[in-house]
Backbone bond lengths (Angstrom), bond angles and torsions (degrees), N, CA, C in turn:
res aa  C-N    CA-C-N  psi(-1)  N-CA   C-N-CA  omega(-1)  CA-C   N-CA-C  phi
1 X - - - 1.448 - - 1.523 109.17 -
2 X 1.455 115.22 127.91 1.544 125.00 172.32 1.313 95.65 -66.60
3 X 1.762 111.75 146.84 1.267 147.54 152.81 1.182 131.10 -142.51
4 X 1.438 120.21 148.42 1.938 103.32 -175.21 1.761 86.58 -69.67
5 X 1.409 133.35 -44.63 1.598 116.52 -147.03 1.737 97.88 -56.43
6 X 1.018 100.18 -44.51 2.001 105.04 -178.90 1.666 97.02 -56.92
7 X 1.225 123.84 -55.13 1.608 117.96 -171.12 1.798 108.35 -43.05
8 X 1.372 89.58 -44.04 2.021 104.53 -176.41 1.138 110.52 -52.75
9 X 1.677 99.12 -69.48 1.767 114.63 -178.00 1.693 97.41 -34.65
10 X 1.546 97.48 -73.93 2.106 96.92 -177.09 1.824 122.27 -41.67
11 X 1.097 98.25 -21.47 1.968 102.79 -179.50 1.607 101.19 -89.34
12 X 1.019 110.07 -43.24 1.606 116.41 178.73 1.565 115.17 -70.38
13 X 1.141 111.90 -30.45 1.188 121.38 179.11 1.945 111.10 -68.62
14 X 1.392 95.16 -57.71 1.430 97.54 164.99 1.200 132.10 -75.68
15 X 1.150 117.06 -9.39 1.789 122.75 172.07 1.591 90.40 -59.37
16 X 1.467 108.06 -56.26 1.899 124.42 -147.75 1.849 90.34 -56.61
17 X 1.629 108.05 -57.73 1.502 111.23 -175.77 1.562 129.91 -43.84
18 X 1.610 83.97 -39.33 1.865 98.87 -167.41 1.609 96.80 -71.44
19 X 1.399 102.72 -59.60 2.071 112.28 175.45 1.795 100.59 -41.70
20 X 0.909 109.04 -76.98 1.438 110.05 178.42 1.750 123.73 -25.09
21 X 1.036 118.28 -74.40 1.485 151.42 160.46 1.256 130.18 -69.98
22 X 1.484 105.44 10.11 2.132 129.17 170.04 1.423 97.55 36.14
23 X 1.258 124.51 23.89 1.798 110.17 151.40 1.500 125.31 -108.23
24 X 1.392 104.27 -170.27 1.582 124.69 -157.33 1.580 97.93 -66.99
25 X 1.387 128.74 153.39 1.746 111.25 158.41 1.204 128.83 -60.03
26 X 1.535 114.06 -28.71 1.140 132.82 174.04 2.066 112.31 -45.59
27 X 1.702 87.81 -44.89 1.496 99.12 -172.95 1.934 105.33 -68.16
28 X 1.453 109.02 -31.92 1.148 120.14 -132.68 2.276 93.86 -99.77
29 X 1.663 91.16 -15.91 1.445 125.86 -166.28 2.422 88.29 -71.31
30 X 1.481 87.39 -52.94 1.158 110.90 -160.48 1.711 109.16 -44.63
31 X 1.852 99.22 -46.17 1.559 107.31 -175.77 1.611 111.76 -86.03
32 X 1.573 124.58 34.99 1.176 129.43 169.19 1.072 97.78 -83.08
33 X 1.608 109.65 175.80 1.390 129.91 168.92 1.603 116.52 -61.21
34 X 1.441 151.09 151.34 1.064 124.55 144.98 1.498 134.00 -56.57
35 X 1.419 106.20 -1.38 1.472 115.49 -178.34 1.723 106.90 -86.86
36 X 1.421 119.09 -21.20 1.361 124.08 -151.81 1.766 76.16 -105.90
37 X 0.871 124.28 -61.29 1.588 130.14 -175.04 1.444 98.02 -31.03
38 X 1.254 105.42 -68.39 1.680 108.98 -166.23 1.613 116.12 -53.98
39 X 1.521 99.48 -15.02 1.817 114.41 -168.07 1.800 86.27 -85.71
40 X 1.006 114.44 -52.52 1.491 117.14 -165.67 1.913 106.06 -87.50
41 X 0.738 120.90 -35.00 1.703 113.59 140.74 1.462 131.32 -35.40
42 X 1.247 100.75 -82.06 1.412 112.29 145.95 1.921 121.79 -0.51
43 X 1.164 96.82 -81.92 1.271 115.64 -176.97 1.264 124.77 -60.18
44 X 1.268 112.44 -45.55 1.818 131.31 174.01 1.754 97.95 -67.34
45 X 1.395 108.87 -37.69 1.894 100.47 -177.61 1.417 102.29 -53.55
46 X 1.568 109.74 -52.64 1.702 110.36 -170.80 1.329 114.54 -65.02
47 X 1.190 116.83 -37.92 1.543 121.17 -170.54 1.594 107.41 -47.70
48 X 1.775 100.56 -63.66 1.470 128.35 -178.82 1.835 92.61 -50.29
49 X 1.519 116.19 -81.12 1.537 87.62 -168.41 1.556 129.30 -40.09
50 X 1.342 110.42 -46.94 1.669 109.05 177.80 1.474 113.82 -47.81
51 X 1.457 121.35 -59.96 1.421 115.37 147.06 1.545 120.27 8.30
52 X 1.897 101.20 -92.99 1.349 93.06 -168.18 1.762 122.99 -78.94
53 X 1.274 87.74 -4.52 1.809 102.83 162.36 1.345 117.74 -29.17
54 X 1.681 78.71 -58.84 1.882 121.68 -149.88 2.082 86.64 -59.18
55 X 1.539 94.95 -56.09 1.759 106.02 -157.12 1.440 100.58 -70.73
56 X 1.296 111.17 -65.87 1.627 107.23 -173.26 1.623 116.99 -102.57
57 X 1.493 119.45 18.90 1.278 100.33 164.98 1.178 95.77 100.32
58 X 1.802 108.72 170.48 1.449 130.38 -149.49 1.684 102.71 -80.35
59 X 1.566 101.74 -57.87 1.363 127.16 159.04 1.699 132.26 -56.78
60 X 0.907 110.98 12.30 1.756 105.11 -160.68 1.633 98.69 -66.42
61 X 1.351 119.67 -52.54 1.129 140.52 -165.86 1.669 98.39 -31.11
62 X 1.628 114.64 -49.42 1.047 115.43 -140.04 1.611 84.38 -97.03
63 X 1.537 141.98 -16.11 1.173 137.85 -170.77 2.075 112.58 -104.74
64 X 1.705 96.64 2.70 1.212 106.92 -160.98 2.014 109.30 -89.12
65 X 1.141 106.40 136.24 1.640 104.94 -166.52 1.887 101.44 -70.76
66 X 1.064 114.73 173.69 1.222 116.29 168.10 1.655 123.73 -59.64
67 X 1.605 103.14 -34.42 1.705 95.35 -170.02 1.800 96.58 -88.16
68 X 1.458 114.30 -33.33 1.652 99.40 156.00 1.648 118.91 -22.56
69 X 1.439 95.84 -86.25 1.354 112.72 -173.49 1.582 120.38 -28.72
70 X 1.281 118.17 -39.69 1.398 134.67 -173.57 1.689 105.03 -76.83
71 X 1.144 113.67 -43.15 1.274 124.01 -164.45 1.881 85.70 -82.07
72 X 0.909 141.95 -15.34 1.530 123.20 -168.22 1.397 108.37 -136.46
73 X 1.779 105.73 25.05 1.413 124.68 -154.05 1.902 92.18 -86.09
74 X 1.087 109.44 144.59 1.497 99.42 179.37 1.434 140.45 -72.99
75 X 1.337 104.93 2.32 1.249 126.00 158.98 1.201 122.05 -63.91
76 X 1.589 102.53 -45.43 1.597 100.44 172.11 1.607 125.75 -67.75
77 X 1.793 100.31 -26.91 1.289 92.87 171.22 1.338 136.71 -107.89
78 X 1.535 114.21 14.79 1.398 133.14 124.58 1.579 101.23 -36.11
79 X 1.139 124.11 -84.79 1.565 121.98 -150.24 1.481 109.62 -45.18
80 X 1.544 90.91 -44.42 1.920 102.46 -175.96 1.520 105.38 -68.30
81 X 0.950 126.17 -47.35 1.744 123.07 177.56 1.295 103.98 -53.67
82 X 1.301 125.64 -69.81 1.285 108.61 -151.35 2.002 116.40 -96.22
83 X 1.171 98.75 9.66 1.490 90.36 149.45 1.814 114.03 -102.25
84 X 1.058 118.78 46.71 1.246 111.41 175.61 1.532 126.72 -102.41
């Protein structure tokens, strides 16, 4: 079950690793559990859709061109989140 306190614990957790171990979060993201991953996955999927909810509306999805789609595809914003 998603929760923000689990989202925290998982951000805090990797702040502590990356500081600890002088790498990226991204790097630090990597030595989680796959169970904690999926919690913090999880969470960034919803965030990101509400996001583009937020920008283009309920419908965009369905009015959105292909190179849109790619450009706001969640892969990309996986990549952008977690090297940050």
């Amino acid at each position: 079950m998603l929760n923000i306190q689990s989202v925290k614990e998982i951000e805090t957790l990797c702040a502590k690793i990356a500081s600890r171990n002088n790498i990226s979060f991204h790097d630090a993201f990597e030595c989680l559990s796959e169970e904690q991953q999926a919690i913090y996955d999880e969470y960034m999927t919803r965030q990101y859709k509400n996001k583009l909810n937020n920008m283009f509306g309920a419908d965009w999805i369905k009015k959105a061109s292909p190179v849109m789609l790619y450009n706001v595809s969640l892969k990309n914003y996986k990549k952008h989140i977690y090297t940050l």
